[in-house]
N, C-alpha and C positions, 0 to 999 in steps of 0.2 A: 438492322435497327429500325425501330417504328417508328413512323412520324407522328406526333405530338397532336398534328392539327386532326380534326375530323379527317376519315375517308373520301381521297377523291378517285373516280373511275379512271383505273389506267387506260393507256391507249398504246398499245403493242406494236401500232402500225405507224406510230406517229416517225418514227425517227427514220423511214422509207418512205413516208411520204412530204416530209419540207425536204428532203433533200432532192429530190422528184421534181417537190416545186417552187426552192430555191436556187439550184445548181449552185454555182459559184458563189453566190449574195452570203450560201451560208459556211462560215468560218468554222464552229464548233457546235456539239450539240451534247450535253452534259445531263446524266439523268439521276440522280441520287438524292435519298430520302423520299422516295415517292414523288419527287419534282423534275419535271423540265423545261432547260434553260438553253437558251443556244445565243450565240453571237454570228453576226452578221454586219456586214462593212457597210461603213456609217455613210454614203451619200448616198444608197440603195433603202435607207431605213422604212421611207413614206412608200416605197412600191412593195417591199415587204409586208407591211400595213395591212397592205388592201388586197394583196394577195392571203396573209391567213384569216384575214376576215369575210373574205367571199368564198376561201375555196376550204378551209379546214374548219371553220362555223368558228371562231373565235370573235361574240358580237361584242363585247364590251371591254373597255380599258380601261382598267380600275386604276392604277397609279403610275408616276413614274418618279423615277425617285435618281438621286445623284451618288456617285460613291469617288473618294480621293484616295488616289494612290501616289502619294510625289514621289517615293524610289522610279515610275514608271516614266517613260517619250511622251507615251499619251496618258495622263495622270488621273482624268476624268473616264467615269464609267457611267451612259446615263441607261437609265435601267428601267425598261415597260413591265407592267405586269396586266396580262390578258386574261380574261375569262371564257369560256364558253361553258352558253347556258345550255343548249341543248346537248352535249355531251359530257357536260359536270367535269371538265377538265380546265386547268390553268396550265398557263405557260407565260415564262421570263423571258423579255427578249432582250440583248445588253446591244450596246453600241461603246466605242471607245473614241475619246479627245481630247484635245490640249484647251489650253488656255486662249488661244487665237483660234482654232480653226472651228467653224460653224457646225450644227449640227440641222439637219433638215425639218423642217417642221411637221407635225403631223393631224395639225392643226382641220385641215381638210378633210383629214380622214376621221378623224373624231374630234366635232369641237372642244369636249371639256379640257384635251389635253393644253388649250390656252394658256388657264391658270396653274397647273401643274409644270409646264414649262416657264413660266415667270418665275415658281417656286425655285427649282432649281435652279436659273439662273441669281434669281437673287443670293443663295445661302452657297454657292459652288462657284458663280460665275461663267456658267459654258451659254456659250453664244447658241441662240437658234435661228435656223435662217429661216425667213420669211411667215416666221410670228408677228402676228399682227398689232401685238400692243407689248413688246418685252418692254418693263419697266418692274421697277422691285416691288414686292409683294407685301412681304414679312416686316422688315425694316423701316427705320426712316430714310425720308429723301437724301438728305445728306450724308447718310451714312457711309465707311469709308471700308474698302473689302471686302470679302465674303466670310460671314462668320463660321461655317460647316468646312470649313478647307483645314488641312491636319496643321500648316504652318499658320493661322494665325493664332494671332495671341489672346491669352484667356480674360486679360484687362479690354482688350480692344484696341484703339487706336485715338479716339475721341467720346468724350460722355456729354448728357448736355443736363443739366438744372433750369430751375426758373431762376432768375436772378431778382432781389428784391430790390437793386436801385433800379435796374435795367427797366421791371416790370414785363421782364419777358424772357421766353428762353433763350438760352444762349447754350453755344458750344464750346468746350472748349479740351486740351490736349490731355488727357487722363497722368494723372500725379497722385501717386503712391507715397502713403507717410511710410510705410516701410516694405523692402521687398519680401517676398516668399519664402519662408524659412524652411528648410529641408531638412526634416526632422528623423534623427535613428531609431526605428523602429525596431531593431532587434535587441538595444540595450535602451530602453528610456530612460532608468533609473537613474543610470551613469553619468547621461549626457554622452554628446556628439563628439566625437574627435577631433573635428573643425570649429573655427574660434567662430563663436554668433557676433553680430553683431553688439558693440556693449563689454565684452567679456577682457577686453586691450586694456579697458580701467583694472584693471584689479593686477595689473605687471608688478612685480616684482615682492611677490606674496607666496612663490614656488608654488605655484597651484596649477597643476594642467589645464590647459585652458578647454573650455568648454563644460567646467563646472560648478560655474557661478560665481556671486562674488562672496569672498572669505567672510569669514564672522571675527568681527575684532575681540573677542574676549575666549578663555579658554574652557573649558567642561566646568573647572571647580569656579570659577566666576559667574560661571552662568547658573550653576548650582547654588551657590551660595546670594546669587539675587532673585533665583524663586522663593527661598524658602525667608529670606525677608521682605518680602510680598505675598508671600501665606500667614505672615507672623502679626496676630491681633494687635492694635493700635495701643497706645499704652493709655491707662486712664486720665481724665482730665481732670486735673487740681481742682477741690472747690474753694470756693473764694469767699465764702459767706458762713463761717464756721461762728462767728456769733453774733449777737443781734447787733449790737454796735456798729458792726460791717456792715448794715445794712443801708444804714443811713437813713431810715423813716423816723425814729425815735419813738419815745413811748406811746403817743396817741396813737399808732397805726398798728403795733401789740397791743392796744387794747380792742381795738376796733376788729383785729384778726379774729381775739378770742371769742367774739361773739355768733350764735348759732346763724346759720345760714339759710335761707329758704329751702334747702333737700336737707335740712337736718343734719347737715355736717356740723363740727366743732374743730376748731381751729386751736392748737394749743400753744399758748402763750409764754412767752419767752419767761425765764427764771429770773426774778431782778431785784433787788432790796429795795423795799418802799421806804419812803424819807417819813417825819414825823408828822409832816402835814397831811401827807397822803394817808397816815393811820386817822389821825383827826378825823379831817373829811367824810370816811368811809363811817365811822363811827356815831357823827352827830345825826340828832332824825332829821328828817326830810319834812323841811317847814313847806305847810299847805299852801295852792298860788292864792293869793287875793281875786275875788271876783271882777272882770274885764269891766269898766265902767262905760255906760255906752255914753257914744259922741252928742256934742247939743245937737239940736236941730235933726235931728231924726225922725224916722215916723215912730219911735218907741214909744 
């Protein structure tokens, strides 16, 4: 199988030569996918250091990194990855420990490994011994556990907000308005066979639980309330069917009927005119008398 990563230069002689000049220090030596990795006992780790650094050209330490195993005695694995330049090879070197026991610094041998030792102690918790500044990295101060460890929990253990009366932040115990619902994946449709929270209202409706709650009416009711909520609104009575109803009386039909500024005509109710209203219509129209002007004007 081929390794993914670029081409790096094997080294055929490497696995005769740490044991050469390990002896005992080294535990295992593991070489697959084009990689090698070996383990070696954790209070010997800084003399191992500096031995593949001086004597197998491995000038750089690119990371270290943590791994959790809780099935395991020693559950912590903390894990170097080396470089060398002049020979274009890497190498893994592991160490194994628990939760109390120290692990050697190697601080000496390469400073950067400082802060990459803070790192994993913050997110795992494995002690270094005679690290010069272990305190957490990643986190805050108060924070409570190690968040990378396989048993903590995915809420945590404490959150903090700003508080608006406080005016300040505050901590406090993480509270969940509902817990994590563990949802069937192989039947969604169906629903879960385990009762969800909620689903205990809906007893005694013979419904299996875990299908939500019942619908109070039956197919033909609920049929029969769509289709009179598709069914057009009935028309609305008029209430104005003759002029009478109107209540303006004759002056405001006369007034309707007259043309309008856009040339509309307004048509005028049907009504029997009285004998005066023929009259009227009928006599001529006496001319005005001329306006007489007021005394004392400039006329």
């Amino acid at each position: 199988m081929a390794h993914p990563a670029p081409l790096v230069a094997p080294r055929e002689t490497l696995a005769a030569e740490l044991k050469a000049l390990l002896g005992a220090d080294l535990l295992e030596h593991v070489f697959t996918v084009d990689e090698d990795s070996i383990t070696v006992t954790r209070d010997a780790i800084a003399g191992v250091m500096i031995a593949l650094r001086d004597n197998l050209e491995y000038q750089q330490m690119m990371e270290i990194a943590g791994v959790d195993y809780p099935d395991r005695a020693e559950r912590f694995e903390v894990v170097y990855h080396l470089l060398s330049v002049t020979r274009n090879h890497r190498l893994r070197v592991r160490v194994s420990t628990d939760e109390a026991t120290p692990v050697p610094t190697i601080v000496p041998v390469w400073p950067n490994a400082g802060w990459l030792e803070r790192e994993v102690f913050d997110m795992y918790g494995v002690l270094f011994a005679g690290n010069p500044d272990l305190r957490r990295i990643l986190t805050d101060y108060g924070f409570q556990g190690h968040p990378q460890r396989k048993d903590f929990p995915l809420t945590g253990y404490i959150e903090l907000r700003y508080s608006e009366e406080d005016k300040r932040v505050v901590y406090e115990p993480v509270k969940l308005a509902q817990d994590f619902r563990n949802f069937d994946f192989l039947s969604p449709w169906e629903g879960a066979d385990y009762v969800l929270p909620g689903d205990e209202k809906a007893g005694g409706t013979g419904e299996a639980p875990g299908k939500g709650a019942p619908t109070p009416m039956t197919a033909a009711e609920v049929k029969k309330a769509d289709d009179k909520a598709k069914a057009p609104p009935p028309p609305t009575p008029k209430t104005t069917e003759k002029p009478e109803q109107t209540g303006a009386g004759a002056k405001a039909n006369i007034k309707a009927a007259k043309t309008s500024r856009d040339g509309a005509k307004a048509t005028t109710a049907a009504k029997a005119k009285t004998p005066a209203t023929k009259k009227a219509e009928k006599a001529p129209a006496k001319p005005r008398a001329p306006r007489k002007p007021k005394a004392g004007g400039d006329a």
